[in-house]
C-alpha positions as CSV (number, residue, x, y, z in Angstrom):
1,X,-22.6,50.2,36.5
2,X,-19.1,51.0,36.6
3,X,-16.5,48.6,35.1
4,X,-14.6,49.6,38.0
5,X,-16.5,48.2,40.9
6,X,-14.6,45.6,42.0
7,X,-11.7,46.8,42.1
8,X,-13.3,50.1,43.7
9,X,-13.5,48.1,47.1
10,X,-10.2,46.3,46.7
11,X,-10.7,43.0,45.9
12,X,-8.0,40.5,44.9
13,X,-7.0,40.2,41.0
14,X,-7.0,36.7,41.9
15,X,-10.4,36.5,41.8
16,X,-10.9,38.3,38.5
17,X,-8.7,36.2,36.7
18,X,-10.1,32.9,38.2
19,X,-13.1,34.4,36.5
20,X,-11.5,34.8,33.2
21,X,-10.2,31.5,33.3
22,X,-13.5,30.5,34.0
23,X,-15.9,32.2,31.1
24,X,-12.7,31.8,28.5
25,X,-13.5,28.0,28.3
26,X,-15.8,27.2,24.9
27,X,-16.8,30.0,22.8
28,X,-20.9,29.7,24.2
29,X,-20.1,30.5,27.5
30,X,-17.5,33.2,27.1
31,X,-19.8,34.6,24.6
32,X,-22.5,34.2,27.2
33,X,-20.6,35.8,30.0
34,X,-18.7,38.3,27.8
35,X,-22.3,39.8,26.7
36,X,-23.9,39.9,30.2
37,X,-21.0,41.8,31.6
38,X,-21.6,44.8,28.7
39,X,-25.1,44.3,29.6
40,X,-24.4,44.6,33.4
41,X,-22.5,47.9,32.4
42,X,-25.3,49.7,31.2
43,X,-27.4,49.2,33.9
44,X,-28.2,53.1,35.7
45,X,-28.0,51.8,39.1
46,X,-27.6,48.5,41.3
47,X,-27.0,46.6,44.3
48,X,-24.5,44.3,44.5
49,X,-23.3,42.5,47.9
50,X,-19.7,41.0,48.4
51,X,-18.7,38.7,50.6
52,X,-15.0,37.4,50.2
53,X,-13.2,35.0,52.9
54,X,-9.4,34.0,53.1
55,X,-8.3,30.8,55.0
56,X,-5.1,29.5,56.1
57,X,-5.0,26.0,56.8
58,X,-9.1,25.9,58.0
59,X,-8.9,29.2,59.3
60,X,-9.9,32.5,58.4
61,X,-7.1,34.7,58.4
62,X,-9.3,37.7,56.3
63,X,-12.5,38.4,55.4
64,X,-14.5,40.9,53.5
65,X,-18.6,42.2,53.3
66,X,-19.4,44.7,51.5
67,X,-23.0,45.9,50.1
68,X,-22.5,48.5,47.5
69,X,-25.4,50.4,45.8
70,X,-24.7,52.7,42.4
71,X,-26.7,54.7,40.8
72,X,-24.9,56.1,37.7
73,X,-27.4,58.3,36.9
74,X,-27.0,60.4,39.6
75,X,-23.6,59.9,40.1
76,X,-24.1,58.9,43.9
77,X,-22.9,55.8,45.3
78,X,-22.3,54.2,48.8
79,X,-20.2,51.3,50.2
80,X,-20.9,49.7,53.7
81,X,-18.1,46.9,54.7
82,X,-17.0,45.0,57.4
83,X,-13.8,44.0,57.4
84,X,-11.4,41.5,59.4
85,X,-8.3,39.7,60.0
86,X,-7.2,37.8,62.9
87,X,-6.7,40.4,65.4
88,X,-8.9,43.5,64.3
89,X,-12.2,44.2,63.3
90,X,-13.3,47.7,61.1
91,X,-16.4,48.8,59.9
92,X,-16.3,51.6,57.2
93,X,-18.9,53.3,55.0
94,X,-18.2,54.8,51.7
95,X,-19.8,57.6,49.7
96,X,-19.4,59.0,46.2
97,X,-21.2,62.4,45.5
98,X,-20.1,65.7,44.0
99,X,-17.9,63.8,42.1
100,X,-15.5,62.9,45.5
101,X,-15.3,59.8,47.1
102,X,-15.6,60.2,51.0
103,X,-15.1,57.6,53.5
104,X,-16.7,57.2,57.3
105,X,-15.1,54.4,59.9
106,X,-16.6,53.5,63.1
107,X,-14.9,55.0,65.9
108,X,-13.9,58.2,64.4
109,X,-15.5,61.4,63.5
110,X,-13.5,62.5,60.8
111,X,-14.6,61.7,57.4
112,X,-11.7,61.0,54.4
113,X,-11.8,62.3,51.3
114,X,-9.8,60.0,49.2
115,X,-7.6,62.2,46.5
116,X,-8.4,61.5,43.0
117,X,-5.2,59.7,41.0
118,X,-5.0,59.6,37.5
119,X,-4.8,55.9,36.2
120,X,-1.4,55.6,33.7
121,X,-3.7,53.0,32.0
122,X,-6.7,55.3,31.2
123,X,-6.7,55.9,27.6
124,X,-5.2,52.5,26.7
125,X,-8.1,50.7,28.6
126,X,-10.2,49.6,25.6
127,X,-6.8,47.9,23.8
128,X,-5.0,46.5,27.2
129,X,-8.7,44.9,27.7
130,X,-8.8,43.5,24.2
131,X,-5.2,42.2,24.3
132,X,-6.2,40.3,27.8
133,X,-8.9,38.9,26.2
134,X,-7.4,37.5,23.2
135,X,-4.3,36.4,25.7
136,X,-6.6,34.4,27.9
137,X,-8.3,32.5,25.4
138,X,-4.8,31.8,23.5
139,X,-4.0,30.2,27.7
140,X,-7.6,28.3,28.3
141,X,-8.6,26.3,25.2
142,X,-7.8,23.2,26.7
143,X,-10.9,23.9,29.1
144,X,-13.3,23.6,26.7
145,X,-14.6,20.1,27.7
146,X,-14.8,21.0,31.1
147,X,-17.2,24.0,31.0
148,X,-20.7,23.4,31.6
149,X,-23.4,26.1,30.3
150,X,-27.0,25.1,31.1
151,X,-30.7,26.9,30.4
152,X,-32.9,27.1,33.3
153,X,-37.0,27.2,32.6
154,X,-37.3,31.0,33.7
155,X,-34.7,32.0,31.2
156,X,-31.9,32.5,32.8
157,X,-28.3,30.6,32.2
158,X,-25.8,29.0,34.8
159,X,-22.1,28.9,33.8
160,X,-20.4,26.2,35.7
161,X,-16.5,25.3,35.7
162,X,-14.8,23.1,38.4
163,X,-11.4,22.2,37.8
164,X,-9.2,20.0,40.3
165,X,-5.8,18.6,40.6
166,X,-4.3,17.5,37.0
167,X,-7.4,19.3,35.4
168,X,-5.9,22.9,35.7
169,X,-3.6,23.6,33.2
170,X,0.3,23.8,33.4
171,X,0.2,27.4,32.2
172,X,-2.3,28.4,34.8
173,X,-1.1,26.9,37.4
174,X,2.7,28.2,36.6
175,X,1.6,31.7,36.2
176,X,-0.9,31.7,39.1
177,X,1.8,30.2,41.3
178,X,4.9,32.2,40.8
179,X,1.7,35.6,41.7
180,X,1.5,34.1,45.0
181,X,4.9,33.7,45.7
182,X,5.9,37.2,44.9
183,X,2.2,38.6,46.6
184,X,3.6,39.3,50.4
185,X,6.5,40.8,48.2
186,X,4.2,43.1,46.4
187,X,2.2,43.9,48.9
188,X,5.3,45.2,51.4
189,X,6.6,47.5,48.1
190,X,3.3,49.1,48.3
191,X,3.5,51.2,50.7
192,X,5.4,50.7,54.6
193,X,3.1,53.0,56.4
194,X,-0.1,52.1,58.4
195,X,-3.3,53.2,56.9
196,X,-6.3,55.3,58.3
197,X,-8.5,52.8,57.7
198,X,-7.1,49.3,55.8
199,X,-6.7,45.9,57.1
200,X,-4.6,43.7,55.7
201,X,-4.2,40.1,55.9
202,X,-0.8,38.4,57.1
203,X,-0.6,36.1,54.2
204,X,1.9,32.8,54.9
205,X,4.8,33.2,52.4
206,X,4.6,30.3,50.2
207,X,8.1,29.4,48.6
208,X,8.1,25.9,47.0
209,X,5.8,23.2,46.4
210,X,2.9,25.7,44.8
211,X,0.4,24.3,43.5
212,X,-3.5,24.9,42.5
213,X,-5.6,22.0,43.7
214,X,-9.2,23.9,42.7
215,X,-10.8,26.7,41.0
216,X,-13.9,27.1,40.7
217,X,-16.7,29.2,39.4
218,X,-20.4,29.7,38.8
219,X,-21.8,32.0,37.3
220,X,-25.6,32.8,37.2
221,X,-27.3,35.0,33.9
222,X,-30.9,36.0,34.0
223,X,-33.2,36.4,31.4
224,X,-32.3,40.0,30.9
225,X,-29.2,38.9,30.6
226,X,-27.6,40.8,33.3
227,X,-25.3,38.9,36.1
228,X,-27.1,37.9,39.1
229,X,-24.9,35.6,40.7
230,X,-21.0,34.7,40.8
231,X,-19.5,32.5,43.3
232,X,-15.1,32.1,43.0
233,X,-13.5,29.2,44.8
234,X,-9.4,28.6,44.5
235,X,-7.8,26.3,46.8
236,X,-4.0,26.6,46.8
237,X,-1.3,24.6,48.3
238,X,2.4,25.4,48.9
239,X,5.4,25.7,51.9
240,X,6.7,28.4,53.3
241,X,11.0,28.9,53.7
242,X,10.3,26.6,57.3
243,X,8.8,23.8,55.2
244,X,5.2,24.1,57.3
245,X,2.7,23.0,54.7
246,X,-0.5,26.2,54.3
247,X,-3.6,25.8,52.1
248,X,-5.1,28.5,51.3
249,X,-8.3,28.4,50.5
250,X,-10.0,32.1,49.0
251,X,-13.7,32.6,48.0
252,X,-16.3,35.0,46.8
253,X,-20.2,34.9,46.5
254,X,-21.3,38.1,44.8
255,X,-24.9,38.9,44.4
256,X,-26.6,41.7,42.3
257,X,-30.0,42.8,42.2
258,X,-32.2,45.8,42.2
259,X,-31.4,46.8,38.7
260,X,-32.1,50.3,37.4
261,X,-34.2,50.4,40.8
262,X,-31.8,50.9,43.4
263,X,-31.4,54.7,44.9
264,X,-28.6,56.2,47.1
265,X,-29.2,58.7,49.5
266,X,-26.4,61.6,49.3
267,X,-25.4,62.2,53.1
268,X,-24.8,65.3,54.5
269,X,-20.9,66.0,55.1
270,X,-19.4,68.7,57.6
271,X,-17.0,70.6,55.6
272,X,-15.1,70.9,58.9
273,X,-14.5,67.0,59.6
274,X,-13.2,66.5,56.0
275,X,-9.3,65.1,55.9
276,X,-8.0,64.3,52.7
277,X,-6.6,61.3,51.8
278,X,-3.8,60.5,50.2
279,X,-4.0,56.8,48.7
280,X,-0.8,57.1,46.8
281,X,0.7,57.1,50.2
282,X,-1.8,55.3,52.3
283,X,-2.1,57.7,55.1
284,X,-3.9,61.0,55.4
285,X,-2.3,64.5,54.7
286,X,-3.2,66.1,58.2
């Protein structure tokens, strides 16, 4: 399985570093976690659904479901997702085969070939990774009371941590809020111009008064030791420059199953409906 697959469908770092917060709290269960995520990447092919959900203030201003099968040793992949915010709707498929990633929305007949992108970071992955690592648990070992580990009868291993209010650490909670702040920021630097297919949320602009008031994660290890289960909960609170109070409440439930048993399909593609796709820019090069 790819190391890349969450990020592949664009979900938030947010998430990812709640869950590094998470497994980073006593050595058993970062050890635990750490070794069924290099198990998880050797699998030859999976299926993993994602569903992710943004409120504001009890509502849902963004949500995300996404089932995603890989096999690896075919090299052939495919992504079906649903995705809204509070005004539109899109459902897209994905495919990777011949070593191009193509993409299919509802409502069109043209089919996008995204342009490959070199990443600046390629060769330095292994050491970035290990420096994270090594930073995270320098940031977390304060946690280590409040991380729960526990054996189930059938093998497998739940990693639990639920941390509220006081419990979160200053260093978290600094770093995590001054993210948030400057996200909208971000997000308008990266690039002005509509996309083909995307659809972003419209994210209040916190300014002041940011603060984490959960996060939470559990994590599910089976007897293989490969990841079955990981459910993400933060709850944040904060005002915007009119002093109208949001919380924002984001969560993920990701399931995997089907290991080294899922197959993908390669679909047929008409050479003549192809587009390419320029995701530097976020619009197609017609």
């Amino acid at each position: 399985m790819n190391k890349k697959l969450l990020a592949g469908i664009g979900i938030s770092g947010v998430i990812m570093l709640g869950s590094v917060y998470s497994i980073s709290a006593n050595t058993s269960g970062y050890e635990l976690f750490k070794s069924s995520l290099k198990q998880t990447h050797t699998a030859d092919s999976a299926t993993m659904s994602i569903k992710v959900n943004l409120e504001d203030n009890n509502k849902s201003i963004f949500s995300v479901d996404s089932l995603y099968k890989a096999d690896m040793e075919d090299q052939v992949s495919s992504i079906s997702t649903q995705i809204a915010n509070e005004t539109e709707k899109s459902n897209m498929n994905m495919y990777k085969q011949d070593g191009n990633w193509f993409v299919m929305k509802d409502g069109t007949d043209s089919v996008y070939q995204i342009k490959k992108m070199n990443s600046p970071h390629h060769s330095n992955t292994a050491e970035l990774q290990d420096d994270m690592e090594n930073l995270i648990d320098v940031m977390t070992k304060n946690l280590q009371q409040q991380i729960t580990v526990a054996e189930k009868k059938n093998g497998s291993h739940t990693i639990e941590l639920d941390l509220t209010g006081k419990e979160i650490p200053l260093t978290v909670n600094a770093l995590s809020s001054l993210m948030i702040k400057h996200a909208v920021m971000l997000e308008d630097t990266n690039g002005q111009e509509s996309s083909e297919f995307h659809i972003k949320p419209t994210i209040p602009e916190l300014d002041h008064d940011i603060t984490f008031k959960q996060i939470k994660m559990v994590a599910n290890v089976n007897k293989e030791n490969y990841l079955d289960q990981q459910i993400f909960k933060a709850v944040v609170t904060g005002k915007d420059k009119q002093g109208k109070t949001h919380e924002l409440v984001l969560s993920m439930d990701l399931n995997v199953s089907d290991y080294n048993g899922t197959t993908v399909t390669p679909v047929s593609i008409p050479s003549e409906k192809v587009i390419e796709l320029d995701m530097s820019k976020g619009h197609s090069n017609k």
